[in-house]
DSSP file (Angstrom, degrees, kcal/mol; ACC not computed):
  #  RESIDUE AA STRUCTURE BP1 BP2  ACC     N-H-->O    O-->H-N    N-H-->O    O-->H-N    TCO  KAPPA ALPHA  PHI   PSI    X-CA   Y-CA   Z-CA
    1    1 A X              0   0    0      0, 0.0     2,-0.2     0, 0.0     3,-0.1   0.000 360.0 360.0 360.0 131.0    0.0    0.0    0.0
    2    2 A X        -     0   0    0      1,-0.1     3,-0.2    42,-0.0     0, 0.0  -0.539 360.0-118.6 -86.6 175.2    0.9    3.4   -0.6
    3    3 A X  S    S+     0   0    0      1,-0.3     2,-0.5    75,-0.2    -1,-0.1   0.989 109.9  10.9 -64.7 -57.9   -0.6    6.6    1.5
    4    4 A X  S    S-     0   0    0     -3,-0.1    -1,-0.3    74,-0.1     2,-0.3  -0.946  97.3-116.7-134.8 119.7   -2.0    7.8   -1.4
    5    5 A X        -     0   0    0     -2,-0.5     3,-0.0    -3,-0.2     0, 0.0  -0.347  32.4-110.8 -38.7  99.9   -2.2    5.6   -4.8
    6    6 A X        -     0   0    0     -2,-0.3    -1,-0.1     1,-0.0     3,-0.1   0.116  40.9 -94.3 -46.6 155.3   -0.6    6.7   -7.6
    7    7 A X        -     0   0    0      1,-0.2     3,-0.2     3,-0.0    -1,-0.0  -0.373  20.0-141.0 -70.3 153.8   -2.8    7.9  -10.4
    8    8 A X  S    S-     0   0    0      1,-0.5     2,-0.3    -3,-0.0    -1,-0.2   0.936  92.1  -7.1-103.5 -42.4   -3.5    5.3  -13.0
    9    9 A X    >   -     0   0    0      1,-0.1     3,-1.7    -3,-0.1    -1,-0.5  -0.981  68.8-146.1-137.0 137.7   -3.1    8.1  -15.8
   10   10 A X  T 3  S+     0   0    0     -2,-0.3     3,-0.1     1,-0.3    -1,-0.1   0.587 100.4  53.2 -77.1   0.7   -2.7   11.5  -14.7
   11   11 A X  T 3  S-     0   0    0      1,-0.3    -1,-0.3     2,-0.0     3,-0.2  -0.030 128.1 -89.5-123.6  19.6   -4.5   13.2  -17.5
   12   12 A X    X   -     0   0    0     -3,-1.7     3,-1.4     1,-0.2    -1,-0.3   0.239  59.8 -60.9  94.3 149.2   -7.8   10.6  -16.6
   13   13 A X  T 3  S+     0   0    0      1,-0.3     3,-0.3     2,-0.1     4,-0.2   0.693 143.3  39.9 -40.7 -20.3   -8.4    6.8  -18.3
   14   14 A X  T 3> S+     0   0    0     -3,-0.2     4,-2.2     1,-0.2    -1,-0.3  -0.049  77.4 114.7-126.3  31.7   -8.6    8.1  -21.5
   15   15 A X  H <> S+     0   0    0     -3,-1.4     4,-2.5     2,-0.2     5,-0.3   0.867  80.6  54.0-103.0 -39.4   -5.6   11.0  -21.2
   16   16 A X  H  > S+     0   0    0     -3,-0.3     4,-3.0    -4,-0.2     5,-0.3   0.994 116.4  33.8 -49.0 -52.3   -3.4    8.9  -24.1
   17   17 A X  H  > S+     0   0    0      2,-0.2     4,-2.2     1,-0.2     5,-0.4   0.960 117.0  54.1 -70.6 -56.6   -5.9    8.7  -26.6
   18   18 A X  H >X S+     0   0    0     -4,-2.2     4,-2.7     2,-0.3     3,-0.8   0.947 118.3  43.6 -64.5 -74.8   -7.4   12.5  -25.5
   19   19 A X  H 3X S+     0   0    0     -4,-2.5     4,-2.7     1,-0.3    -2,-0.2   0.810 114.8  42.9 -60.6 -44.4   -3.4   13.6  -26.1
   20   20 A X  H 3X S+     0   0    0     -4,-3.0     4,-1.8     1,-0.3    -1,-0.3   0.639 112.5  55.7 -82.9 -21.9   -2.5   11.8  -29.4
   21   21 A X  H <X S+     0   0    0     -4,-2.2     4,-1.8    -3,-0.8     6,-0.3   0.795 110.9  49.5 -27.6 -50.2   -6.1   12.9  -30.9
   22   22 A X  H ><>S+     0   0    0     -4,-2.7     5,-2.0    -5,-0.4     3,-0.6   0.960 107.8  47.0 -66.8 -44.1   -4.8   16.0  -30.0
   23   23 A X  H ><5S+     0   0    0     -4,-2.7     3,-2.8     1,-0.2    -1,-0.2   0.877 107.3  63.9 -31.9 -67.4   -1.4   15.6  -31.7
   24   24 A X  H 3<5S+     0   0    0     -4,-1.8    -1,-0.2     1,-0.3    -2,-0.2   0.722  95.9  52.8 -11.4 -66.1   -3.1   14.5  -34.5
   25   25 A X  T <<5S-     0   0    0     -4,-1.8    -1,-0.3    -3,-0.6    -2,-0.2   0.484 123.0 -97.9 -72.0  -3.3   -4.9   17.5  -35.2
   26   26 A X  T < 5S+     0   0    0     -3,-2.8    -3,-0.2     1,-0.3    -2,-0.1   0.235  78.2 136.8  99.6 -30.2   -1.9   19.5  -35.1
   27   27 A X      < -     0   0    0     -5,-2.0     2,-0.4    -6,-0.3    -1,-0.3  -0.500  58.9-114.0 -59.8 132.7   -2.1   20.9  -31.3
   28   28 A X        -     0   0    0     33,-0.0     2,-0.3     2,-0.0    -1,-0.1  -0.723  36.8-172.4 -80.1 129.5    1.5   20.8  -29.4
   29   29 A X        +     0   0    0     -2,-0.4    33,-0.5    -9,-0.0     2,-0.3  -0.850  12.6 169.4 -97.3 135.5    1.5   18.4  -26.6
   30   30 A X        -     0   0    0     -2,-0.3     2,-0.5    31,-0.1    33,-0.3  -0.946  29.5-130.6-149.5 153.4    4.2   18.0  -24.1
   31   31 A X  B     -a   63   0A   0     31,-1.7    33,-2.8    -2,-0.3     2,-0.7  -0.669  20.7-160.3 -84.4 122.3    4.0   15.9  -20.9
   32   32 A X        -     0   0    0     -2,-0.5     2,-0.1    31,-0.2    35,-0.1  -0.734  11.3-154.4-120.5 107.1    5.2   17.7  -17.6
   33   33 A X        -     0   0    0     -2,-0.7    34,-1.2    31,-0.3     2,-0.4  -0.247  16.1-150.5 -54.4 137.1    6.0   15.7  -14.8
   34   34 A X  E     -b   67   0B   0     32,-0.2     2,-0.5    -2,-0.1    34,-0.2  -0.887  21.1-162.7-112.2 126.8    6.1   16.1  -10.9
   35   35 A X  E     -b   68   0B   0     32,-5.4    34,-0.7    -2,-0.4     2,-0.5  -0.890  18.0-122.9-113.0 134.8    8.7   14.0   -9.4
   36   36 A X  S    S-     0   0    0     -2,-0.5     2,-1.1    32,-0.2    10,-0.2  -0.665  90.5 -11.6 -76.7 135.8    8.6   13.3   -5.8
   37   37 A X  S    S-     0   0    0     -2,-0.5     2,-0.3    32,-0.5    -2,-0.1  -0.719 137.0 -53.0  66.5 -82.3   11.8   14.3   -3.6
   38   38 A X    >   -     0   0    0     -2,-1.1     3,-2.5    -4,-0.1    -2,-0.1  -0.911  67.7 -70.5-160.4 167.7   13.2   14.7   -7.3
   39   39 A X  T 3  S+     0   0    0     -2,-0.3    -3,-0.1     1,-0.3    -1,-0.1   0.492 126.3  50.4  16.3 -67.2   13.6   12.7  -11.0
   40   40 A X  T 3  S+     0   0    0     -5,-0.1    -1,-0.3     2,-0.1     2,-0.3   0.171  81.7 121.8-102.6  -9.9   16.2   10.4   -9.5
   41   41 A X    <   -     0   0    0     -3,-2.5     2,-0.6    -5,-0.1    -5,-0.1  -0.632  66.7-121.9 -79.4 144.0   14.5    9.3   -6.5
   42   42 A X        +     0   0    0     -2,-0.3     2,-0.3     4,-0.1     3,-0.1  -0.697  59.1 135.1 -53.5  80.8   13.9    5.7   -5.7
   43   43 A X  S  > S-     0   0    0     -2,-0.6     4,-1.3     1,-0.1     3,-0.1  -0.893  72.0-124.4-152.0 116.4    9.8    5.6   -5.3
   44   44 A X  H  > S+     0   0    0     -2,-0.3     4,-2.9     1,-0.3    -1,-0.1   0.766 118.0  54.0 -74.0 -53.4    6.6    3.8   -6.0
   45   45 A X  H  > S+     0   0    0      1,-0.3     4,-1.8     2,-0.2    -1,-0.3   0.919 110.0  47.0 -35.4 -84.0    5.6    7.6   -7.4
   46   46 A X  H  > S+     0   0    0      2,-0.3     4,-1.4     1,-0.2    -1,-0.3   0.600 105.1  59.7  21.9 -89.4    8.4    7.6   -9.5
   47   47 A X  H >X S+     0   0    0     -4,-1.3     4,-2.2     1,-0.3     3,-1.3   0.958 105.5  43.4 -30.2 -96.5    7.9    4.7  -10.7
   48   48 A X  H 3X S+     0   0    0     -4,-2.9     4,-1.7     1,-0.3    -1,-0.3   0.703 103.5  60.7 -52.6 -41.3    4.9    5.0  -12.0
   49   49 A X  H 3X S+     0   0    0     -4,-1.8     4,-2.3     2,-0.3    -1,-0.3   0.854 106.0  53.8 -46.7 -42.9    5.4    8.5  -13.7
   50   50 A X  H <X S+     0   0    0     -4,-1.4     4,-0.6    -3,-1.3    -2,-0.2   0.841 104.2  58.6 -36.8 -44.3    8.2    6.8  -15.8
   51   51 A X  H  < S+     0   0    0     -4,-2.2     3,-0.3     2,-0.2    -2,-0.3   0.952 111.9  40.1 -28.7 -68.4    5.4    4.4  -16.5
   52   52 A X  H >X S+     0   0    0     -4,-1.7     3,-2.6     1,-0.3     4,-1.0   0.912 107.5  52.1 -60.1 -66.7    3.7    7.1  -17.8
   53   53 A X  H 3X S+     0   0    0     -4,-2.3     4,-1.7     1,-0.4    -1,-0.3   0.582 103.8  64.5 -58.0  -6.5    6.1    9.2  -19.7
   54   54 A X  H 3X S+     0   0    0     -4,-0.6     4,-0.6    -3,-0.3    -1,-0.4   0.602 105.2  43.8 -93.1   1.7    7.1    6.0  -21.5
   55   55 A X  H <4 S+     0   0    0     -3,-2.6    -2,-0.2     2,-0.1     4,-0.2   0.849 113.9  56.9 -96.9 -36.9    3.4    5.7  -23.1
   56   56 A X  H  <>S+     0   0    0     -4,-1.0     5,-1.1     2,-0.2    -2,-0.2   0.607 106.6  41.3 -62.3 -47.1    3.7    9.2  -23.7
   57   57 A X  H ><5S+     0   0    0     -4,-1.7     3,-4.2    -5,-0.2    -1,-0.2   0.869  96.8  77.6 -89.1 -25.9    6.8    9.1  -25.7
   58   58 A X  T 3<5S+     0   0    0     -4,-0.6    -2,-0.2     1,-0.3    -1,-0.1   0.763 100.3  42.7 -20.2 -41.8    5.6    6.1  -27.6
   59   59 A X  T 3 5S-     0   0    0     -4,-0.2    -1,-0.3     2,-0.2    -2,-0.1  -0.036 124.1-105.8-113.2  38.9    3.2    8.6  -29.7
   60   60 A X  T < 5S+     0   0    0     -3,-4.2    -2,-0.2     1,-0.1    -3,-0.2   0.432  70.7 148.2  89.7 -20.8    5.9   10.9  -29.9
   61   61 A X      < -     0   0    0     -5,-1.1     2,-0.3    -6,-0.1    -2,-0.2  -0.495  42.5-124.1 -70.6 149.0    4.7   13.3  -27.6
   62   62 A X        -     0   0    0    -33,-0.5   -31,-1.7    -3,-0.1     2,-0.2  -0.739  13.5-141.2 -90.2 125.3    7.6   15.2  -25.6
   63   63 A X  B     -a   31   0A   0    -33,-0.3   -31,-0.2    -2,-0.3     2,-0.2  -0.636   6.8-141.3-143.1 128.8    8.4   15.7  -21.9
   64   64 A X        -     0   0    0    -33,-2.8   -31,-0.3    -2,-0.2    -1,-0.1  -0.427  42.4 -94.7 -78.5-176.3    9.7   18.6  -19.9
   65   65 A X        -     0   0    0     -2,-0.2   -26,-0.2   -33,-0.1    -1,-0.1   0.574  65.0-146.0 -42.7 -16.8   12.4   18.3  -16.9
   66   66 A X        -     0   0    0    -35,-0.1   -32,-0.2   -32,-0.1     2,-0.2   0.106  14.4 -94.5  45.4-179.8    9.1   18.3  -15.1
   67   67 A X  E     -b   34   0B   0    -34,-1.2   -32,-5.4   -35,-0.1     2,-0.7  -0.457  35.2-102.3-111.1-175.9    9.2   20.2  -11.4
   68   68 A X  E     -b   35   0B   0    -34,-0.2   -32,-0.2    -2,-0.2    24,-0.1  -0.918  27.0-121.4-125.3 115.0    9.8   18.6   -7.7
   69   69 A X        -     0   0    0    -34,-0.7   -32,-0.5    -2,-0.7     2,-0.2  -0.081  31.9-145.2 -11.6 117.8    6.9   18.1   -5.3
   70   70 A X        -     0   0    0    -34,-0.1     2,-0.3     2,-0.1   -33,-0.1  -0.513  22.8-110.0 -83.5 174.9    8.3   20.3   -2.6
   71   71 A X  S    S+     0   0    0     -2,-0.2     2,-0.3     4,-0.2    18,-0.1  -0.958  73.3 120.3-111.4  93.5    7.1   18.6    0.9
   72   72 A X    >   -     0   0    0     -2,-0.3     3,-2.3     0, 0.0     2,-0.2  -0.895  66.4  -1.1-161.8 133.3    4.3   21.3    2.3
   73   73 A X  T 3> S-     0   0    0      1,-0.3     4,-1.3    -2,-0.3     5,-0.1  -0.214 138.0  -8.7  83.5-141.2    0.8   20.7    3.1
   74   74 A X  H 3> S+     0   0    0      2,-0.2     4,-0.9    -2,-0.2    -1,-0.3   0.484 130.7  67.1 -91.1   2.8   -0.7   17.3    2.5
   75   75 A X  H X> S+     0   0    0     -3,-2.3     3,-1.2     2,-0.2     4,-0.7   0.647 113.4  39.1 -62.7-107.9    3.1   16.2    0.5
   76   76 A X  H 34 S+     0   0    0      1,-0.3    -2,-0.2     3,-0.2     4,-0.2  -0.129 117.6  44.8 -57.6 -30.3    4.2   16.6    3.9
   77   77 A X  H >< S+     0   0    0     -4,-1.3     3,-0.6    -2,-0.6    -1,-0.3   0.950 129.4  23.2 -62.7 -75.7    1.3   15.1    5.8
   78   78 A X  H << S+     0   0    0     -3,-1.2     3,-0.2    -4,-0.9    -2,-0.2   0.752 136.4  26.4 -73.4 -46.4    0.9   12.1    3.7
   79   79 A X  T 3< S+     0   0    0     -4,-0.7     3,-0.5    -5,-0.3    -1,-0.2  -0.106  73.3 123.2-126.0  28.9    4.1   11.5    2.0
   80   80 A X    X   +     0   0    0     -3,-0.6     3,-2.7    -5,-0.2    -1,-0.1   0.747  61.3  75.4 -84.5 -26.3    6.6   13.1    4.4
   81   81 A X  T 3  S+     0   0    0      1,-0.3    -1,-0.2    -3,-0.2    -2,-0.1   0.644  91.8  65.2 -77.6  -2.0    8.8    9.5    4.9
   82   82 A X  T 3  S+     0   0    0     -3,-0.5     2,-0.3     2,-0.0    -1,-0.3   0.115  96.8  63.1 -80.0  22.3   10.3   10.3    1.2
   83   83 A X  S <  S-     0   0    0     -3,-2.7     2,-1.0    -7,-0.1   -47,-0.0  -0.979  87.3-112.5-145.5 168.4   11.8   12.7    2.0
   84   84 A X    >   -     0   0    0     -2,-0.3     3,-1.9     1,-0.2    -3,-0.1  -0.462  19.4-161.7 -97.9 131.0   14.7   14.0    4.4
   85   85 A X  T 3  S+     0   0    0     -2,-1.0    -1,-0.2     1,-0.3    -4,-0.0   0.369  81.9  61.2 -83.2  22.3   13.3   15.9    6.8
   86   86 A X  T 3  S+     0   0    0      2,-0.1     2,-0.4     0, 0.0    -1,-0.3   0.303  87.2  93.5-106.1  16.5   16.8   17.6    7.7
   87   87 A X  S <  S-     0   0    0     -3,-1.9     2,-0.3     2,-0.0     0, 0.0  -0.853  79.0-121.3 -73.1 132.9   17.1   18.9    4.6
   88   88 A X        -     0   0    0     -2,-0.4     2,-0.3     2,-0.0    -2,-0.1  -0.665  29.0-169.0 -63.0 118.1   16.0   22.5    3.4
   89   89 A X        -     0   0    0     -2,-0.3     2,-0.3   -18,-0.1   -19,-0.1  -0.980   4.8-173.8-114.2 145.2   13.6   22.5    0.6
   90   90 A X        -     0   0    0     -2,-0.3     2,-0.1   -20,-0.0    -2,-0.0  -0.994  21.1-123.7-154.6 127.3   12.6   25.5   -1.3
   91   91 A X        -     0   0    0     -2,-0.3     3,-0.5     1,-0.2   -22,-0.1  -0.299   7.3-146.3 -77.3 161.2    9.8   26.1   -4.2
   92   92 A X  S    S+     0   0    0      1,-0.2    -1,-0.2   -24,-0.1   -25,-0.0   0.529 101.0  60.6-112.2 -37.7   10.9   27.3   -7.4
   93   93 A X  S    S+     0   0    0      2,-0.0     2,-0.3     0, 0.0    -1,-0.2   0.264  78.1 103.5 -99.3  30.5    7.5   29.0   -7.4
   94   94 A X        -     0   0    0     -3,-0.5     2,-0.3     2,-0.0    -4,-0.0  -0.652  60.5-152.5 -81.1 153.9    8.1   31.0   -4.4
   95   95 A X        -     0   0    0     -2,-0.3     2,-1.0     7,-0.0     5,-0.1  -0.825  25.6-112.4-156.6 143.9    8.8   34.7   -5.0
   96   96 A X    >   -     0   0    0     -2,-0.3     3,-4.1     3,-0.3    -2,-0.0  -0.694  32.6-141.0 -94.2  83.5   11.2   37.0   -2.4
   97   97 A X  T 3  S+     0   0    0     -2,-1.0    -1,-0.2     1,-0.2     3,-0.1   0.762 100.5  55.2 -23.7 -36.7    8.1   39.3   -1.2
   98   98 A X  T 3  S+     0   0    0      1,-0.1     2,-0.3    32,-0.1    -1,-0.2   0.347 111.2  41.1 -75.1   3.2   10.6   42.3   -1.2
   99   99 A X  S <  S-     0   0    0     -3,-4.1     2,-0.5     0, 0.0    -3,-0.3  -0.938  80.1-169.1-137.0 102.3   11.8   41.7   -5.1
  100  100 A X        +     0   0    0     -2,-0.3     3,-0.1     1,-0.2    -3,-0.0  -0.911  14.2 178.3-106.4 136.8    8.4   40.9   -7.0
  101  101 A X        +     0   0    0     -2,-0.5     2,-0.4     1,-0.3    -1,-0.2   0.647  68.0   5.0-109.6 -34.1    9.1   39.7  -10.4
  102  102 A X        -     0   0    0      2,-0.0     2,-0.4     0, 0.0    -1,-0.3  -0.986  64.3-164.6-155.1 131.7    5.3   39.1  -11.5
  103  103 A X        -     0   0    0     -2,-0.4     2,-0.6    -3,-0.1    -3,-0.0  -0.984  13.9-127.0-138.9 161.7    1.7   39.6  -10.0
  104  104 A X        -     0   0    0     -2,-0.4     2,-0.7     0, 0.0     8,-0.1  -0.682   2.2-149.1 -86.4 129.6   -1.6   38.5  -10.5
  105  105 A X        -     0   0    0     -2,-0.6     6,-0.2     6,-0.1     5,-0.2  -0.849  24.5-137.7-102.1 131.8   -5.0   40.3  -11.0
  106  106 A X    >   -     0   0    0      4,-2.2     3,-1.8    -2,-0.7     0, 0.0  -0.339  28.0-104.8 -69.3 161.3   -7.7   38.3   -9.8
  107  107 A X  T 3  S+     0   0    0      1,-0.2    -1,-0.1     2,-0.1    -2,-0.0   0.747 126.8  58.2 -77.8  -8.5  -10.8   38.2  -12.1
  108  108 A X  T 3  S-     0   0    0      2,-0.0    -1,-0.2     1,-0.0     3,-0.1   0.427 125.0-106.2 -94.2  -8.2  -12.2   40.3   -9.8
  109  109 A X  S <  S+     0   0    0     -3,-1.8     7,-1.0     1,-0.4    -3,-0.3  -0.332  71.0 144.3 106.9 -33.2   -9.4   43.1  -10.2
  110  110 A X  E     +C  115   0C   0      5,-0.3    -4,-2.2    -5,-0.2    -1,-0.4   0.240  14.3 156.7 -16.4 146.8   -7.9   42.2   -6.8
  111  111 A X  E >   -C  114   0C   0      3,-2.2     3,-1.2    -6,-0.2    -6,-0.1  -0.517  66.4 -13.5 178.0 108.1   -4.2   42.5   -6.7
  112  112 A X  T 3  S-     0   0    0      1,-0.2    17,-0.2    -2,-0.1     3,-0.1   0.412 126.3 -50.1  51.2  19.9   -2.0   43.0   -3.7
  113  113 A X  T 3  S+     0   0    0      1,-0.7    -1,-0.2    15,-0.1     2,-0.2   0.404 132.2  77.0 103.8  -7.2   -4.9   44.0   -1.1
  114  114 A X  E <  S-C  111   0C   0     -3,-1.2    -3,-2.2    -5,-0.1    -1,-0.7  -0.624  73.6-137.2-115.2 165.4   -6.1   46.5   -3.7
  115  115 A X  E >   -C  110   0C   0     -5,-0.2     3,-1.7    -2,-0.2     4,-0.4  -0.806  13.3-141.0-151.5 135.2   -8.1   46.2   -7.1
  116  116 A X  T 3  S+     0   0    0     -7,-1.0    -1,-0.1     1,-0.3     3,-0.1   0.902  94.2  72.7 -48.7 -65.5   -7.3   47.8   -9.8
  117  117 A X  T 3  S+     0   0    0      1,-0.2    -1,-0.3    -7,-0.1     3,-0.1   0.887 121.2  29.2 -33.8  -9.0  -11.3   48.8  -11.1
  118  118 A X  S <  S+     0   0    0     -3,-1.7     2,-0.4     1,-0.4    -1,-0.2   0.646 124.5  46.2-129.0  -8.0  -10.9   51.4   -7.9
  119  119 A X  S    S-     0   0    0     -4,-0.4    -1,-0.4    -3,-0.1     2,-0.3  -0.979  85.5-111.7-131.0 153.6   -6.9   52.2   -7.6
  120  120 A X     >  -     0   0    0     -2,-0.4     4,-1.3    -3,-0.1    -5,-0.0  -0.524  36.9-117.9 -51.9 125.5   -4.8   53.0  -10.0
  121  121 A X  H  > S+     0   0    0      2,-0.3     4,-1.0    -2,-0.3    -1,-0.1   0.564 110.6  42.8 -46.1 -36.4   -2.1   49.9  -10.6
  122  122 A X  H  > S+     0   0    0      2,-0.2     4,-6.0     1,-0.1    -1,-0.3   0.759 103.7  59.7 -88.0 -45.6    0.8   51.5   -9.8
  123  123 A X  H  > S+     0   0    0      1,-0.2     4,-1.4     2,-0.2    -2,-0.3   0.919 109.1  51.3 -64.3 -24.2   -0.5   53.3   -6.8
  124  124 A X  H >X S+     0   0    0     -4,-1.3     4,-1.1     2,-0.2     3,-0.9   0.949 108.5  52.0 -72.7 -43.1   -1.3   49.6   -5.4
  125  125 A X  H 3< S+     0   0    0     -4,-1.0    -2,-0.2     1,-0.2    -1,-0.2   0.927 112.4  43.9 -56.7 -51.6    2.2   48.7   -6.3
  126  126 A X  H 3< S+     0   0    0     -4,-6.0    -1,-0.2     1,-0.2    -2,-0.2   0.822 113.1  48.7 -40.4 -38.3    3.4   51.8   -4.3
  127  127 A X  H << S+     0   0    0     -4,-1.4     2,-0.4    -3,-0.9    -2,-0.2   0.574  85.9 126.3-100.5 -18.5    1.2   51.1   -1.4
  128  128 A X     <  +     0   0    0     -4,-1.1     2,-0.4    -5,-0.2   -15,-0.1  -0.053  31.2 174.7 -44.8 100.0    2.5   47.0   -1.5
  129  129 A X              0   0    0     -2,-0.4    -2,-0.1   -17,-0.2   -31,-0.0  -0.889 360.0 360.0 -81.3 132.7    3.9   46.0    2.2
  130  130 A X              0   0    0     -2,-0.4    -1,-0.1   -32,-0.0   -32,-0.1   0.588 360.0 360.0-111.9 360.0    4.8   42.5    2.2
């Protein structure tokens, strides 16, 4: 048993046929993986995502580096005994609140505590404490 199963296709029973239809038409497909603890680790997970990306390249379709499951949240809850808990791990998609490279507007205009339909964009940017 695992804690949590691995997924029998991650893009749903029918996620080959759904990608190479897609191929077909012309659409670019590429597969991106999430590796737990990273690529190279020794893991049922693992395992089976190599599983996967071999069906995957079979019709040609193409693979990034894919990213690494950080251990946060339910990883960490569930799936914390792959990984070494005296190591520092740190998300790729974490951002240094005092350097901001990128933000989001919410559909709703929200954006830093502000939204832009009542402040000016920049003045929210000004006003940003993180």
């Amino acid at each position: 048993g695992y804690p949590i199963p691995p997924a029998e296709l991650v893009v749903g029973p029918f996620g080959g046929e759904f990608a190479a239809e897609l191929k077909r038409l012309g659409v670019w497909v590429r597969v991106h993986p999430a590796w737990l603890v990273g690529r190279g680790h020794d893991n049922p997970y693992n395992s089976r995502t190599v599983e996967l990306l071999s069906v995957f390249e079979s019709m040609g379709i193409p693979q990034s580096d894919g990213n690494v499951i950080i251990p946060t949240g339910n990883v960490l809850k569930y799936l914390g005994d792959y990984y070494d808990m005296d190591k520092s791990y740190t998300s790729l998609y974490e951002e240094n609140p005092m350097d901001i490279q990128a933000v989001c507007v919410e559909p709703d205009g929200g954006l830093l505590g502000g939204n832009i339909y009542e402040t000016n964009i920049l003045d929210i940017l000004d006003r940003y404490v993180p």
